[in-house]
N, C-alpha and C positions, 0 to 999 in steps of 0.2 A: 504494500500500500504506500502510496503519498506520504514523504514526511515532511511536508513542508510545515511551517511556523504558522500559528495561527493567533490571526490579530484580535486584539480583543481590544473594550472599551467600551464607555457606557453609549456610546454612538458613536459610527465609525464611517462605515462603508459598506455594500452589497449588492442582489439580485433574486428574481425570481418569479413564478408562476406554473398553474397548475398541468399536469403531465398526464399525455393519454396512454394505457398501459398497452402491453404488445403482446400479441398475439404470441403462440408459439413460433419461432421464427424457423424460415425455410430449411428443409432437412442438409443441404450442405454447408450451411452456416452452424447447425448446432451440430455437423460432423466435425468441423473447424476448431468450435469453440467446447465438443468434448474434452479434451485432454486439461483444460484448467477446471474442471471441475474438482479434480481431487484436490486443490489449492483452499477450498474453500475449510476444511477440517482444517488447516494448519493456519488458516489466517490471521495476521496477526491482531486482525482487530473481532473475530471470532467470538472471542468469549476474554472473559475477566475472572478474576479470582484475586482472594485477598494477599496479597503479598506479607505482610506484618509477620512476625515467626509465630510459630506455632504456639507456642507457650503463653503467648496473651492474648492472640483473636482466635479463637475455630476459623477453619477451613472451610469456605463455603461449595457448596455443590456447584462444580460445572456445569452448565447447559451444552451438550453440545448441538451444532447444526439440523445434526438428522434427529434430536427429539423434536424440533421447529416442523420439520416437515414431515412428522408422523401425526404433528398434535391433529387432532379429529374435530371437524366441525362441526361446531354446535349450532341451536336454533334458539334463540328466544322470545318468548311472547311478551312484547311491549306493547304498553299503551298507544303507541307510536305505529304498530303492525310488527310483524314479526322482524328478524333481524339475525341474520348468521354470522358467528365470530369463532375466534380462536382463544384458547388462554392457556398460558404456559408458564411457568415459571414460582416464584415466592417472592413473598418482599410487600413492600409497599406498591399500589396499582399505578400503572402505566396504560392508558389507551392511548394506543398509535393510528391515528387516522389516515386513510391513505389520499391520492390525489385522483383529479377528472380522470374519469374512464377505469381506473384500475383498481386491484380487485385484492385478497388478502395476499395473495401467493406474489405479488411486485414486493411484498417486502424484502430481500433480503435473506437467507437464513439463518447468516454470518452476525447478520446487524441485530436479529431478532434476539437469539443466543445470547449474546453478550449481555443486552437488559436483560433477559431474564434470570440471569444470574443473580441478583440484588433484588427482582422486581415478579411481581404478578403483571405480565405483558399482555393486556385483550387487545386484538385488534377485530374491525368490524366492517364489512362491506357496508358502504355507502348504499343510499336509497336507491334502487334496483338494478344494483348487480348482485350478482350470484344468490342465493335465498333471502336478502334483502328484502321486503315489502317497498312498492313504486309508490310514491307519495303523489298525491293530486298534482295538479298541472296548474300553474306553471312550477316548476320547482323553485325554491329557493336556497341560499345556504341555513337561514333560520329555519327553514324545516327541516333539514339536515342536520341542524343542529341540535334539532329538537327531538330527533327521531335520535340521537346518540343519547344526550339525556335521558330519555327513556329505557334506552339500554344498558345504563348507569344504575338507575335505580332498578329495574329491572334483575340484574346480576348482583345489587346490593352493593356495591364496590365502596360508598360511601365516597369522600372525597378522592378523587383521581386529579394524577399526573399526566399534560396531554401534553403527546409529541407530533403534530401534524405538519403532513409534506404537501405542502403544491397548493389544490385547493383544499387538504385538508387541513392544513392554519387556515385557513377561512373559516369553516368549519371551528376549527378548534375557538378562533376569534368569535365567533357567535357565542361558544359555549360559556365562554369566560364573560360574556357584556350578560348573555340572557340568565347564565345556573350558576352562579360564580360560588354557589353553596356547596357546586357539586366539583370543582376546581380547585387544588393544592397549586400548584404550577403550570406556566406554560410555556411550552418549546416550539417554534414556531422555525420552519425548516422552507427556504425559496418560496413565498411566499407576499401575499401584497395587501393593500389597506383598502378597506372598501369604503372610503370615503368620498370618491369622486375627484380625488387629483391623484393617484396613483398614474406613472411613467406607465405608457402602453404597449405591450408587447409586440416588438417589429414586426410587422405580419411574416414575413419571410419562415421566420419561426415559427409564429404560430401554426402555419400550413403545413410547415414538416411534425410539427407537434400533435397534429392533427390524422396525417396520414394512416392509412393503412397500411402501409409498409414499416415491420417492425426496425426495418435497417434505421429509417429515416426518423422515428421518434427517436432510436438509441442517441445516433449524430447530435442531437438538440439535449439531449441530458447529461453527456460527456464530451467535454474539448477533444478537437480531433488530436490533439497532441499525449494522449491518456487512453490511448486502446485498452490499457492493460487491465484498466479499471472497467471500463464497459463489458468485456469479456467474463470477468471476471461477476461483475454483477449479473450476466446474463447466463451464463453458467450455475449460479447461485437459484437463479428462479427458477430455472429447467430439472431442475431435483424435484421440484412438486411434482405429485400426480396431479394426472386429471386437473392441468392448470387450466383458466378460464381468465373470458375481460369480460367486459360493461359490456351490454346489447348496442348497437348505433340509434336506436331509440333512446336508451338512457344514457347515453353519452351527451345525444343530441340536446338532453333537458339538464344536466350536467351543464355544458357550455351557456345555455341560458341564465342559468343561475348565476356561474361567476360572474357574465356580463354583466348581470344586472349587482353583484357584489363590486366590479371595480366602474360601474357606474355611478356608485354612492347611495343606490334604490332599494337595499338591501336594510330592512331597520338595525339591525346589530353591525353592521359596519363602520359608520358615523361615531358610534359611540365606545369605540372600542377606546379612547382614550380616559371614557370614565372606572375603566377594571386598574383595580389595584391588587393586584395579584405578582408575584415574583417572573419575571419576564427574559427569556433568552430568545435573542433573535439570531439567525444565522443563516449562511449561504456561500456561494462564491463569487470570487470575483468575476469568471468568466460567464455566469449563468446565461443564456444564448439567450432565454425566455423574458429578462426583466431586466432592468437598468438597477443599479444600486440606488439610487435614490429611494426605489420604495422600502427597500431595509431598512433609512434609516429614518422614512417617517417613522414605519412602525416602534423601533428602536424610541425615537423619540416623543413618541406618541403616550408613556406610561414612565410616570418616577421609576429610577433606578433601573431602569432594564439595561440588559449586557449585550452589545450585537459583537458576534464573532465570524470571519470572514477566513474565505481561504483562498488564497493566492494560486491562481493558475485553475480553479476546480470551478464545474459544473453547477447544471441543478440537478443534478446528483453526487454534490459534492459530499450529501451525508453518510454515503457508499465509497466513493472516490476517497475520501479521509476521512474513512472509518476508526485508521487506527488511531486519530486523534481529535475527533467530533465524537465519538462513546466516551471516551476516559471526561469529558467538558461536560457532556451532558451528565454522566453521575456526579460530577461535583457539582453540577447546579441543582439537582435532586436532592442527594444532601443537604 
């Protein structure tokens, strides 16, 4: 992995916006990208464990990869309509939200592992993909939001940790303005402010972001100069079975929703500078998707929050510099 320096400060610099997930990709590309799969057990941002000697902290339990991609999907009956997730791990709860179009299986298994080492990790398809229940029309992210909420109290989790990518800090940003009772923290990963002056994504981008070519979404969430990490992450998702995306129906109400979140039309976007909640923003420099400007409204947008940025990385920088965006995020959990 990437070891580049990562910058920190309570406002800095960044990028970002939400990612359509990808199909399984063409059978000679994952004959290609075989061979780095076994990379994924040794990786060094993998998994965590306590270092401290033995004689004063316990040893905590490893998570490794393939318990992530064994854990078995569940279904929950929320207020909200049903709702299918995952949960793995111990510790204090973590929901990981994912972004436009993608499904639980784009996490990672590497990335997943590693939190759940310290954490009880649920992550949950967004409104209708995969056993999700589709929320009336038009969508929004407040109903997104609100449909996660329900899955909150539904599971019982009581106050949750949220780490959301793309449009799932949007998502996460609703959760925190509308259930802020049901929010510990928030990590907020390439991501934008739905206030209505948010920098807009060079269409160039957005269209390869948009594509059905999974070649062409990868190119838009990894600098071309960082193969190594794009493989690497694509390799990682290709361990699930029976992986799956969003329908083009619900993609298509997906993309409605952000519009209307970085339109400012969205009620929880506006006000996202009234949460007083522990705040980490972060991204890359390079992120194809957003200009850094809207990092550091958000950044700036809430007392004390931390925006941390990575030099040369993506909007999947959280993957791309794993091995030093996990060790940031548990000290900010802590």
């Amino acid at each position: 992995m990437s070891k580049r320096q990562v910058s920190v400060g309570p406002c800095d610099n960044a990028y970002s916006r939400p990612m359509h997930a990808m199909d399984r990709l063409p059978s000679p590309m994952v004959v290609a990208l075989a061979g780095t799969m076994a990379l994924l057990a040794g990786c060094s941002g993998g998994t965590l464990s306590g270092s401290a000697s033995s004689t004063t902290v316990p040893r905590v339990a490893v998570v490794r990869p393939l318990a992530v991609i064994d854990a078995p999907t569940k279904v929950a009956d929320t207020a909200a309509g049903v709702v299918g997730y995952r949960e793995i791990g111990t510790g204090s709860p973590l929901l990981l939200i994912m972004g436009l179009g993608g499904s639980i299986d784009d996490w990672q298994p590497a990335f997943v592992a590693s939190l759940a080492t310290d954490h009880t990790v649920v992550m949950l398809d967004n409104a209708g993909v995969g056993q999700t229940a589709l929320l009336p029309s038009p969508l929004s992210v407040t109903e997104m939001a609100n449909q996660t909420s329900a899955l909150i109290s539904t599971l019982r989790l009581g106050r949750v940790a949220l780490l959301g990518w793309s449009m799932g800090g949007m998502i996460a940003q609703a959760l925190a303005v509308l259930h802020p009772a049901q929010v510990s923290r928030v990590v907020l990963a390439a991501t934008q402010p739905g206030t209505g002056r948010a920098v807009p994504i060079p269409p160039a981008a957005a269209a390869e972001a948009a594509s059905s070519n999974p070649g062409a979404v990868i190119s838009v969430l990894f600098p071309p100069g960082d193969s190594a990490a794009a493989q690497t992450y694509v390799a990682g998702i290709l361990r699930y079975p029976n992986a799956y995306r969003a329908s083009s129906t619900a993609i298509a109400t997906q993309e409605g929703a952000v519009e209307q979140w970085m339109a400012g039309n969205d009620q929880a976007g506006p006000r996202f500078d009234t949460v007083r909640l522990p705040l980490l923003v972060a991204d890359g420099t390079l992120d194809a998707l957003d200009p850094s400007a809207n990092d550091r409204s958000l950044a700036h947008s809430v007392p004390g929050a931390k925006l941390i940025l990575y030099p040369g990385a993506g909007h999947g920088f959280l993957f791309q510099d794993m091995s030093s965006f996990l060790p940031a995020v548990e000290r900010f959990l802590h």
